[in-house]
C-alpha positions as CSV (number, residue, x, y, z in Angstrom):
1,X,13.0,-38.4,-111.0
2,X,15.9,-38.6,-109.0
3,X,16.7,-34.7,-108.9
4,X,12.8,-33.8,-108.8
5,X,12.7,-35.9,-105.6
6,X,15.4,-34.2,-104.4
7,X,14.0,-30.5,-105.4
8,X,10.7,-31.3,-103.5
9,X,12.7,-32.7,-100.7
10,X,14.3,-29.1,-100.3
11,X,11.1,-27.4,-100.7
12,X,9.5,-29.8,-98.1
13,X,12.6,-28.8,-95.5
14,X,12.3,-25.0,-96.2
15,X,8.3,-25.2,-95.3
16,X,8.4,-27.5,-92.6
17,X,11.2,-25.4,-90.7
18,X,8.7,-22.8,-91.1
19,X,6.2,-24.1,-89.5
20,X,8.3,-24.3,-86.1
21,X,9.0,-20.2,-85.9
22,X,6.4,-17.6,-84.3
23,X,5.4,-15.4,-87.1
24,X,8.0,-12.3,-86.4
25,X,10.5,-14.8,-87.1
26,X,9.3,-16.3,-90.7
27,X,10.6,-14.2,-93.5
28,X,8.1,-13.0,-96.5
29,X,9.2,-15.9,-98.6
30,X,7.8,-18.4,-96.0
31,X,4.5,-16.3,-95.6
32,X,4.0,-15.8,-99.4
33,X,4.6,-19.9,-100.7
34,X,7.6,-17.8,-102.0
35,X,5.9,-15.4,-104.2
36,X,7.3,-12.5,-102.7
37,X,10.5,-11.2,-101.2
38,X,11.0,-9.2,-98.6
39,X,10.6,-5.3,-98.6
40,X,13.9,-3.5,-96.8
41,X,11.1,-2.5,-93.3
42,X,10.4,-6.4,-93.4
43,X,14.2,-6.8,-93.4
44,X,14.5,-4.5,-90.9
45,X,11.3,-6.0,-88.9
46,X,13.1,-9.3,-88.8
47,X,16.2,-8.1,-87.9
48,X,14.5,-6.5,-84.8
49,X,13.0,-9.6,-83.5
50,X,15.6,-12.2,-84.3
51,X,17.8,-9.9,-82.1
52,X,15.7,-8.8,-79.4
53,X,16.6,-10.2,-75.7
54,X,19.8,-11.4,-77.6
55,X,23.3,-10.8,-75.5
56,X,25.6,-12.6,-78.8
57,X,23.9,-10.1,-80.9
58,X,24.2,-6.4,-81.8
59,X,23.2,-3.8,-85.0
60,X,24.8,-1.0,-85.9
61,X,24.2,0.8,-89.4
62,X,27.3,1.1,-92.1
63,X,25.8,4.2,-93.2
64,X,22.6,5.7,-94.4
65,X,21.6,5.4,-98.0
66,X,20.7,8.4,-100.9
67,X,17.2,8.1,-99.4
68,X,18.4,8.3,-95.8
69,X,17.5,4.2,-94.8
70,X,20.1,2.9,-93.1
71,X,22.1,0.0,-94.2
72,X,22.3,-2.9,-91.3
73,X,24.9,-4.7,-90.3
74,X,24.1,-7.6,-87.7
75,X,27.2,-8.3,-85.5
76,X,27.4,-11.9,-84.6
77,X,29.6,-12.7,-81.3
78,X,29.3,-15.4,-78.3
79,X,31.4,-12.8,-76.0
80,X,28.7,-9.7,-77.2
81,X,31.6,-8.2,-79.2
82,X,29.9,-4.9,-80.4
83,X,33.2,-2.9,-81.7
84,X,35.8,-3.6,-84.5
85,X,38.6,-2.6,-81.5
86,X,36.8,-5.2,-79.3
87,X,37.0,-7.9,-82.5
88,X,40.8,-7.1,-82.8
89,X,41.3,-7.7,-78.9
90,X,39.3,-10.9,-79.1
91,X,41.8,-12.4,-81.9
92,X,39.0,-14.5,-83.3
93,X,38.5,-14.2,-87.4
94,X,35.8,-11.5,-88.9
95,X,34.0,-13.3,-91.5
96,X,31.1,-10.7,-93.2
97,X,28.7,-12.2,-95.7
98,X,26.3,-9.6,-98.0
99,X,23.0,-10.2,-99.8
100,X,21.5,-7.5,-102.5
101,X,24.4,-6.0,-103.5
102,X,21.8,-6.2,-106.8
103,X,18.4,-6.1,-105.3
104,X,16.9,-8.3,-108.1
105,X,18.9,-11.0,-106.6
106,X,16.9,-11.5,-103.7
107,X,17.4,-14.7,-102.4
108,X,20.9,-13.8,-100.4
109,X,18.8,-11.4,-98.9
110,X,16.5,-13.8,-97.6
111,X,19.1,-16.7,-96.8
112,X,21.2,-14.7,-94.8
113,X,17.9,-14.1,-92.8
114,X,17.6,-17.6,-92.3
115,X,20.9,-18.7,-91.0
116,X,20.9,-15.5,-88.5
117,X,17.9,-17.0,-87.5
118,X,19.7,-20.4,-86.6
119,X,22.4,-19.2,-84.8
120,X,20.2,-17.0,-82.9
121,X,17.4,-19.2,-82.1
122,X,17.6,-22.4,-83.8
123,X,20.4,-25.4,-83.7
124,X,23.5,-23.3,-84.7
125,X,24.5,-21.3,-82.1
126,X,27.8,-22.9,-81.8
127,X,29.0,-21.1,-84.9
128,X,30.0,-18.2,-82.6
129,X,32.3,-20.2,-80.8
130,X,35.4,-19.5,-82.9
131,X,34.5,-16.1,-85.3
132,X,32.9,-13.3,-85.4
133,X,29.9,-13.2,-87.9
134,X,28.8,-9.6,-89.4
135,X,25.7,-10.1,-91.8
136,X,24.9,-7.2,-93.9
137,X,21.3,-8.9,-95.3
138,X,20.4,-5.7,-97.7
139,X,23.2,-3.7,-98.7
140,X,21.1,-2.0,-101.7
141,X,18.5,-0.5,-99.1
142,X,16.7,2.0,-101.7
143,X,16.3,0.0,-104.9
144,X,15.4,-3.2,-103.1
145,X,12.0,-1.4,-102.8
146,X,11.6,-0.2,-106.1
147,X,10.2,-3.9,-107.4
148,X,8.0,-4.6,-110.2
149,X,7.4,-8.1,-112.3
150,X,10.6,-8.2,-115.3
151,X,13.1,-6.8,-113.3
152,X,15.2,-10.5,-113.6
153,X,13.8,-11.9,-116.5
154,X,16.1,-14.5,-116.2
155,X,14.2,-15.4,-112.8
156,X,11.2,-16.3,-115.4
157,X,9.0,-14.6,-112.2
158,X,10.1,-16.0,-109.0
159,X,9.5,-14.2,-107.3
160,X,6.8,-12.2,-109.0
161,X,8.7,-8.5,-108.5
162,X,12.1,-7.8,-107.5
163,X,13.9,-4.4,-107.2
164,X,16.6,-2.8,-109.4
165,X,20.3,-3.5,-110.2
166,X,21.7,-0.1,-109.7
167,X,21.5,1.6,-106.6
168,X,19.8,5.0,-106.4
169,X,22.4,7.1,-107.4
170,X,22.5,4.8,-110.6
171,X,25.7,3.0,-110.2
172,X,26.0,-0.8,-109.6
173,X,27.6,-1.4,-106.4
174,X,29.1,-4.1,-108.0
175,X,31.6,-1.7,-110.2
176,X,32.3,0.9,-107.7
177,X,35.2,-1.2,-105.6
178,X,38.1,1.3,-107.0
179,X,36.4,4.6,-107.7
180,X,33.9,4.4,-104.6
181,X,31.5,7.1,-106.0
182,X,28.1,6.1,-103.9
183,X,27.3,6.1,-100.5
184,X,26.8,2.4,-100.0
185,X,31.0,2.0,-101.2
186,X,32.1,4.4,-98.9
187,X,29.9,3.3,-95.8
188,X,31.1,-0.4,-96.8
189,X,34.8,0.4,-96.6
190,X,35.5,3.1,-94.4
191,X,33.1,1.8,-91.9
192,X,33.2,-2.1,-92.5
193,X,35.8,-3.4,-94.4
194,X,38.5,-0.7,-92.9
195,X,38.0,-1.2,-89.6
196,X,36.7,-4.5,-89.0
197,X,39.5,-5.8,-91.1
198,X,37.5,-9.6,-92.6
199,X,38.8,-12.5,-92.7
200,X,36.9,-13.4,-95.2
201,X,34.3,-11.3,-97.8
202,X,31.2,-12.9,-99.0
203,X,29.1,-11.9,-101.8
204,X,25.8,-13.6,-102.8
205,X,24.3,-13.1,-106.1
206,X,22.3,-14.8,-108.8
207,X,23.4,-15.6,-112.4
208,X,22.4,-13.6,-115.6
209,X,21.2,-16.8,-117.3
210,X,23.7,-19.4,-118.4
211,X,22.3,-23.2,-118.3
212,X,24.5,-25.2,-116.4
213,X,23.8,-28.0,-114.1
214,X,24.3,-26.4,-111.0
215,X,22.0,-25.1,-108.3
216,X,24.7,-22.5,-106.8
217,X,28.0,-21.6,-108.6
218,X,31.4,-20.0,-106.8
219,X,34.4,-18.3,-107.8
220,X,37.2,-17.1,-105.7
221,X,38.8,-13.2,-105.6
222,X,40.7,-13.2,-109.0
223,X,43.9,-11.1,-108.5
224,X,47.1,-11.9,-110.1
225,X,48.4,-8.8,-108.8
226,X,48.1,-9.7,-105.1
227,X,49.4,-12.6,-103.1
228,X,48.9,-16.1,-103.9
229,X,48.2,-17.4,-100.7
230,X,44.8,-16.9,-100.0
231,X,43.5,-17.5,-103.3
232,X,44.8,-21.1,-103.1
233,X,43.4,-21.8,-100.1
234,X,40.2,-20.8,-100.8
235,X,40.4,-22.3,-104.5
236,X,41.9,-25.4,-103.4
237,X,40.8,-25.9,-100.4
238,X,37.4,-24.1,-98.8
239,X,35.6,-24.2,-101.7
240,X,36.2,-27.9,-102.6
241,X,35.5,-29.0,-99.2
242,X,32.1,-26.6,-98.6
243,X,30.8,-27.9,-101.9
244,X,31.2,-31.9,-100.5
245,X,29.8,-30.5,-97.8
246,X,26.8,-29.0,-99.4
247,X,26.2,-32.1,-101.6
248,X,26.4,-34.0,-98.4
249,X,24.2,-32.5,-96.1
250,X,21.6,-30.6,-98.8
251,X,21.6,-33.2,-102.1
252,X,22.8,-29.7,-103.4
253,X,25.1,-29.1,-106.9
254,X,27.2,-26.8,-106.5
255,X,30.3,-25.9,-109.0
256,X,32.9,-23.7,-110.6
257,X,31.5,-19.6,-111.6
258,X,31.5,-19.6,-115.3
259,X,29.8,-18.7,-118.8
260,X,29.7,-21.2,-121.9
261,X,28.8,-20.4,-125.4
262,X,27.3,-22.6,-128.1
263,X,27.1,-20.3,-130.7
264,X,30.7,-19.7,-130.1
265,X,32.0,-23.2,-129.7
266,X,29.0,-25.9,-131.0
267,X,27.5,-28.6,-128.7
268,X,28.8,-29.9,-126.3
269,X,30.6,-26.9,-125.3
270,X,34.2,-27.5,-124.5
271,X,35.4,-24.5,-122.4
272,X,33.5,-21.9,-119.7
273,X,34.9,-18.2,-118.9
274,X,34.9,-16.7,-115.4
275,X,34.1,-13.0,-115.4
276,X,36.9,-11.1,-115.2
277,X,39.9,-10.1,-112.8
278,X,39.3,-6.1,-112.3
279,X,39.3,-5.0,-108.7
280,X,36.2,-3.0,-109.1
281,X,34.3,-6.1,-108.5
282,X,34.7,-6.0,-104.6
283,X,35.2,-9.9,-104.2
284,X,38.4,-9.6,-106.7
285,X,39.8,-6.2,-104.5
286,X,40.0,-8.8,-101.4
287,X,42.8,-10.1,-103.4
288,X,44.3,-6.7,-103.5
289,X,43.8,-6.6,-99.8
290,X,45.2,-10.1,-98.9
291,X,42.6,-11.1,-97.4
292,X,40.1,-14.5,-98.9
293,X,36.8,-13.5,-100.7
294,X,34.4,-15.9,-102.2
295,X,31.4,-15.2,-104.9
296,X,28.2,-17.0,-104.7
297,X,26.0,-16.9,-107.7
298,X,22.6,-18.6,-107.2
299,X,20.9,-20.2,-110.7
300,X,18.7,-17.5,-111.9
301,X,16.4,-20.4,-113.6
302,X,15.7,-22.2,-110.5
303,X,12.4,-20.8,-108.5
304,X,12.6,-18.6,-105.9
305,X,12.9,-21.4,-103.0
306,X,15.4,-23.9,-104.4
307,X,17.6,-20.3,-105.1
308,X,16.9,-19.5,-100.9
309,X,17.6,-23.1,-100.5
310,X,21.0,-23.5,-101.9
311,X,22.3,-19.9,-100.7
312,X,21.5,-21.1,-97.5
313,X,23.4,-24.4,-98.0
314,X,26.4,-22.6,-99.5
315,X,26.3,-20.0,-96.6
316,X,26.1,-22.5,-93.6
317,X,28.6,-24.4,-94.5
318,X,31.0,-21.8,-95.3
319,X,30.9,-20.6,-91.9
320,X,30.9,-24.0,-90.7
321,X,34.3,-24.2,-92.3
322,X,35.1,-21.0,-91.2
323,X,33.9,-22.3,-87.9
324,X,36.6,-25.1,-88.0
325,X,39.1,-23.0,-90.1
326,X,39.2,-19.8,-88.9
327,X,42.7,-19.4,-87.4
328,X,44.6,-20.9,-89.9
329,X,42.5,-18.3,-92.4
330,X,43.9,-15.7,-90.6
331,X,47.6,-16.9,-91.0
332,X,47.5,-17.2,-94.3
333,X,46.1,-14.1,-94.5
334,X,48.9,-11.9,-92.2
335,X,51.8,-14.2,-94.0
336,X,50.7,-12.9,-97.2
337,X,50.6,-9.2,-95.7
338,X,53.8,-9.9,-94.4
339,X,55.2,-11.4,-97.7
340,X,53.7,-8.4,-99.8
341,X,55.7,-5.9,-97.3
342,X,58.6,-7.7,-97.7
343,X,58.9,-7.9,-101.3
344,X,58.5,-4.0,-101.2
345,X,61.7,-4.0,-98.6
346,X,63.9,-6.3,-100.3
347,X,63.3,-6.1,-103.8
348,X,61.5,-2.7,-104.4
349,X,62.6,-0.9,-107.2
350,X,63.7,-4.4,-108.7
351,X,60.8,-6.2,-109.7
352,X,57.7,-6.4,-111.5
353,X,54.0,-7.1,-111.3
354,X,51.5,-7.2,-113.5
355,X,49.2,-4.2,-114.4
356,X,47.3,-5.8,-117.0
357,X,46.0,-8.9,-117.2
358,X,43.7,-11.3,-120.0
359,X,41.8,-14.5,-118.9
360,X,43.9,-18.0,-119.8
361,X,42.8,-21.2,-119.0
362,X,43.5,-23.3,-115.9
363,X,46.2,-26.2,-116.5
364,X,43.9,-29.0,-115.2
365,X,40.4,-29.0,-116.7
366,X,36.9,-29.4,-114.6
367,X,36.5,-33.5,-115.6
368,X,33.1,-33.4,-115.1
369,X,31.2,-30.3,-116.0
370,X,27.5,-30.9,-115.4
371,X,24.9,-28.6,-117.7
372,X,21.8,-29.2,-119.1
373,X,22.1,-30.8,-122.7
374,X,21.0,-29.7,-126.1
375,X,20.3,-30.6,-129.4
376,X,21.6,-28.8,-132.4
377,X,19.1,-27.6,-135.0
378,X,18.9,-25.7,-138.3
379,X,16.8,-22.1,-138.7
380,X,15.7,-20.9,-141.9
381,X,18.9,-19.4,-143.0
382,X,20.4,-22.7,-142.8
383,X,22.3,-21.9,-139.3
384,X,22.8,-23.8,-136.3
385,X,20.1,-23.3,-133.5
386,X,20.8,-24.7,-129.8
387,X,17.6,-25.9,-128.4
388,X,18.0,-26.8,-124.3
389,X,16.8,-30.1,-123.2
390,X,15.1,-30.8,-119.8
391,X,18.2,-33.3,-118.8
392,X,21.6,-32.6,-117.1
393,X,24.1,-34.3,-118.5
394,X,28.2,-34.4,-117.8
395,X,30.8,-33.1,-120.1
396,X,33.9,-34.4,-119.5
397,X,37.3,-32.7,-119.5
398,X,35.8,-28.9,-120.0
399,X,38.6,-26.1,-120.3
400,X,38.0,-23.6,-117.4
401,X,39.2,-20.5,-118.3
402,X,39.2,-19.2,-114.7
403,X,43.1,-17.8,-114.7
404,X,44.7,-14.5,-115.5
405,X,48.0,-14.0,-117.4
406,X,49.8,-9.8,-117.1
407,X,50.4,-8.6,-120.7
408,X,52.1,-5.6,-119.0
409,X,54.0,-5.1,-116.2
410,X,55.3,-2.4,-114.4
411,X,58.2,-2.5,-111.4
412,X,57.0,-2.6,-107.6
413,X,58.4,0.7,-106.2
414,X,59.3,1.5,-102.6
415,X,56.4,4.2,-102.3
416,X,54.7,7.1,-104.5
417,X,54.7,10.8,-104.5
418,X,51.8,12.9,-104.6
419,X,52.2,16.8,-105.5
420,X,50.2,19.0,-102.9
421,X,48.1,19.7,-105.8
422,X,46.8,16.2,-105.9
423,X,45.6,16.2,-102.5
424,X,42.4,14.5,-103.6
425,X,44.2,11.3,-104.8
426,X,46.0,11.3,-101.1
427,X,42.4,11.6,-99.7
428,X,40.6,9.1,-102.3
429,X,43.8,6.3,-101.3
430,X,43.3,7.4,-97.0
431,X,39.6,6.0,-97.7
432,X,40.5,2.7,-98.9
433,X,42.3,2.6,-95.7
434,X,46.0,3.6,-97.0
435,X,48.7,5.3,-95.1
436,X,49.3,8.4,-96.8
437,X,51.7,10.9,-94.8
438,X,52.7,14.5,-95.4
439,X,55.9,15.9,-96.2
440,X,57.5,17.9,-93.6
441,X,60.9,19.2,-95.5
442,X,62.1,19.0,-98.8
443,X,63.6,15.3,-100.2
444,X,65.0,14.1,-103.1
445,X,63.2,10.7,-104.8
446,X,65.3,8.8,-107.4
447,X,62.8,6.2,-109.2
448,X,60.5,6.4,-112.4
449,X,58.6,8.7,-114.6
450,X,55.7,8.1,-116.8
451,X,55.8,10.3,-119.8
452,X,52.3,10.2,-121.0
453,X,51.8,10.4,-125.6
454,X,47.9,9.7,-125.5
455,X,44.7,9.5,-123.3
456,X,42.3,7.5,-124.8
457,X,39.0,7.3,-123.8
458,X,35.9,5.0,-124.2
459,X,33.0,6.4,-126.8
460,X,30.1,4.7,-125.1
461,X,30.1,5.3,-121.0
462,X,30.4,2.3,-118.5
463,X,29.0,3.2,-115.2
464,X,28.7,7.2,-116.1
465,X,32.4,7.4,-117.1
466,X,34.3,7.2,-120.5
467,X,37.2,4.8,-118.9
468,X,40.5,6.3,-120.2
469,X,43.7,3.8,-121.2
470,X,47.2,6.3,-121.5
471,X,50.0,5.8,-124.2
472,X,53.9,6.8,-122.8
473,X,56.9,5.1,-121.0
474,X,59.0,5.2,-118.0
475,X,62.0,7.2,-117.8
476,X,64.7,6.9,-114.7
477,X,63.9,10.2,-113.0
478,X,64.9,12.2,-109.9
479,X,62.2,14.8,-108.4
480,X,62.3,16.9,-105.5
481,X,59.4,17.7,-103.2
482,X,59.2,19.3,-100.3
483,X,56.6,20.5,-97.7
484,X,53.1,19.9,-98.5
485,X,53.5,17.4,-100.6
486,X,51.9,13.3,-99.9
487,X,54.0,10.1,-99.6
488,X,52.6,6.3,-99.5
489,X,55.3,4.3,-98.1
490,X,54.8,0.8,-100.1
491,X,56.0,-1.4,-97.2
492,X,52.3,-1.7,-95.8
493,X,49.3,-3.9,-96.2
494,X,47.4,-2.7,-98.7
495,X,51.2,-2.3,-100.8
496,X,49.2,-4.2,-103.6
497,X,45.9,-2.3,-103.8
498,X,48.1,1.4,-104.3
499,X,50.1,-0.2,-106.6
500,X,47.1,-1.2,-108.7
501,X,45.3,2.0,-108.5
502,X,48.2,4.4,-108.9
503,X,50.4,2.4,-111.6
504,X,49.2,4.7,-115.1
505,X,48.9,1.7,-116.4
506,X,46.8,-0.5,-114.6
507,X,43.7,-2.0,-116.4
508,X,41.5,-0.4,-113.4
509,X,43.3,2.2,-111.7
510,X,42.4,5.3,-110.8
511,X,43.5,6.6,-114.6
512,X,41.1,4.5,-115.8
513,X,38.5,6.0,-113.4
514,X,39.5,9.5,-115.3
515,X,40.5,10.7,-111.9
516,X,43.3,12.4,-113.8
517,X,41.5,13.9,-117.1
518,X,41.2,16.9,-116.0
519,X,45.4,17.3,-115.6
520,X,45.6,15.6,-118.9
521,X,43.1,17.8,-120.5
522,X,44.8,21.1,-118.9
523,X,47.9,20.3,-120.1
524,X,47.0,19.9,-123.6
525,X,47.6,16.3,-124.0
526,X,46.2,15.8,-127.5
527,X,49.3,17.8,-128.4
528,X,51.9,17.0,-125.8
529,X,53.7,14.9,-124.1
530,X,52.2,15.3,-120.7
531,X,54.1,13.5,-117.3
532,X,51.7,11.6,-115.1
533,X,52.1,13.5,-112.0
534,X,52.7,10.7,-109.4
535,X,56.3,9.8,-108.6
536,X,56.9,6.3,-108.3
537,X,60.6,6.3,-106.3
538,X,62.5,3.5,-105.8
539,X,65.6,5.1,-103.3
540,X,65.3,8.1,-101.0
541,X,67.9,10.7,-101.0
């Protein structure tokens, strides 16, 4: 009774607030009894009018989209900061928060919506007192139109029709962080993430169907690769506090990201699995880019309001840490820049980092895991069937498996070499947002080469490619190269993102991306030894 209360109490809030805007201002979930979500000219329509006669406000587009809609970005500043130079001058953190990345998972589309239209007009304007706020509400512009009734079964039809997953190019933005292939990547980073240089990244979601307990869950940027910093602040910090906070001020569960399986383990379950730690995911690449990132993923089996609801929780009060936080955020941030850089200068050449990686369990288990129970039943064939139960219950002690270990490593160089002939590797790395310069005279690099045995590549396709995994070893090499050719100095900010995508490797590098096949293929790998052509030097001569 107790949580139906609360449920209908969070309905109640969401319909009464709506009551109080004119109707330009009420999204299509308040004007449908949240049957419907809203189409990308409704965004837009909103957008508009929230902004309009509004100094702290300003939109600008990241790009345009395969069917030429332009993808908003609602800039969010007390001083009427309208430029990524004028964000840097003000010294103030960046903190950019995304719905419909997946534009079936609606309801971050629609929450984001609703907290703009606080700050803007409601009781929150305050939060632009100490940060800059960019909202980008509908990332996936084209397939959040393309909405029919199934699209999220695990939504069970709330609301009635949603759009697609992929974008309409056919990738999932959500797999595209290293290889940037669409339109919407390369808009994001070159014009977004590049410049405008966040704080922090937010990424809102829904689940694909697991039945815990929890209304919203959370999981930081997983990369073992990059600093430490910033994923312990936002692990043992942020998150803990914005989820008291949320359970506080919203009678709102919130908890830790994570997947359990019954048929695997029996019931009760004693362990969950994060997803896992590749780069590709654009939350994990933050950890690349030393910079905090945090995943929201709604519960897909909630309806449609009580999703909007607790999105809306979990966003407000991040930025209401952020609000508080901001500053120290951003020093954590630049130490871990500067500690990356560092480690290139003094020990380049001499250590290792990992490459690869395979999920591990945390040391100190979640004590009270909530999930809705079930009872343990026998099918025909005599096997055990898991049949849900309407309650929530509490395991205690679960094992979170929410940690990476490397099961290769490779050593951190001082930079790369790229032949001229690779120029489209130097170009792919300069739109990340990576220094790449150009050789003016010849120079002699002592370091490593990577003699390659075997390319092996997937039989089934993920996300139109056949990923590729190479067989070979290092050798201690010395190469010439002269004129023409590209060199990434390591001792720079991104140092850990160039490592991961270059490194041959590397569980999601640009190898993996078959960015090199066609080398490979030319020089008749199948039947050679074949040397991966980027130069990994550890001493200049």
């Amino acid at each position: 009774m107790k949580r139906i209360s609360l449920l209908l109490f969070s309905f109640l809030t969401l319909s009464l607030t709506a009551q109080n805007w004119p109707a330009e201002l009420l999204i299509k979930p308040e004007k449908t009894s949240y049957r419907e979500t809203s189409t990308y000219q409704e965004v837009m329509d909103f957008v508009n009018a929230a902004i309009d006669g509004k100094s702290q406000a300003h939109l600008m587009s990241m790009g345009k989209s395969l069917e030429g809609k332009d993808i908003p970005v609602i800039v969010l500043a007390k001083s009427g900061i309208k430029s990524p130079e004028e964000a840097k001058a003000s010294g103030l953190p960046v903190i950019y928060i995304q719905g419909n990345i997946h534009s079936g998972e609606v309801e971050g589309k629609e929450s984001v919506m609703l907290v703009m239209r606080d700050i803007l007009h409601g009781d929150k304007g305050y939060l632009l007192e100490n940060q800059i706020i960019l909202f980008a509400p509908i990332y996936n512009t084209d397939s959040n139109d393309k909405m029919k009734a199934g699209n999220r079964p695990s939504q069970e039809g709330s609301p009635i029709e949603t759009g697609l997953r992929a974008n309409s190019q056919g990738w999932d933005l959500n797999r595209d962080g290293i290889k940037m292939e669409t339109l919407e990547t390369n808009a994001l980073i070159q014009n977004v993430i590049v410049p405008w240089d966040p704080t922090l990244f937010v990424d809102l979601h829904t689940t694909n169907g697991t039945w815990h307990g929890y209304s919203l869950t959370w999981a930081p940027s997983y990369h073992y690769a990059g600093e430490k910093a910033p994923y312990d602040y936002t692990w043992d910090k942020m998150l803990p506090d914005v989820t008291d906070k949320v359970l506080d001020n919203y009678s709102v569960h919130l908890g830790p990201y994570g997947y359990y399986y019954p048929r695997r383990e029996g019931w009760p379950i004693a362990s969950i699995f994060t997803y896992n730690h590749h780069p590709r995911y654009l939350v994990n690449q933050f950890g690349l880019r030393n910079r905090m990132a945090i995943l929201s993923e709604a519960f897909a089996h909630e309806r449609f309001y009580q999703r909007i609801n607790s999105t809306y929780a979990f966003v407000t009060e991040i930025l209401e840490h952020t609000h508080l936080n901001g500053k120290q955020m951003m020093a954590i941030n630049k130490q871990a820049e500067a500690d990356a850089i560092n480690l290139v200068n003094e020990k380049g050449g001499k250590v290792s980092k990992g490459v690869r990686y395979r999920m591990t369990s945390l040391k100190k288990p979640i004590e009270k895991y909530r999930t809705y129970n079930h009872i343990v039943s026998k099918n025909e064939e005599g096997r055990d069937v898991f049949v849900r139960k309407p309650e929530i219950i509490e395991l205690k002690n679960v094992v979170n498996n929410s940690a990476f270990e490397a099961t290769v490593e490779a050593v951190l160089p001082k930079g790369y070499v790229i032949p001229k002939e690779f120029g489209a590797i130097a170009e792919h790395l300069k739109k990340h947002g990576v220094k790449v310069e150009t050789l003016t005279k010849n120079m002699r690099f002592e370091g490593e080469v990577f003699s390659a045995t075997a390319l092996n590549r997937s039989r089934r396709p993920f996300e139109k490619h056949n990923m590729a995994t190479i067989e070979g070893s290092f050798a201690n090499a010395t190469r010439k190269y002269g004129k023409g050719d590209y060199w990434v100095d390591l001792a720079q900010p991104l140092v850990n993102l160039i490592f991961y995508m270059l490194e041959p490797q590397s569980d999601d590098g640009l190898v993996n991306w078959n960015f090199f096949d066609e080398y490979f293929d030319e020089n008749d790998i199948a039947n050679n030894t074949v040397e991966y052509p980027i130069f990994k030097y550890f001493d200049i001569k």
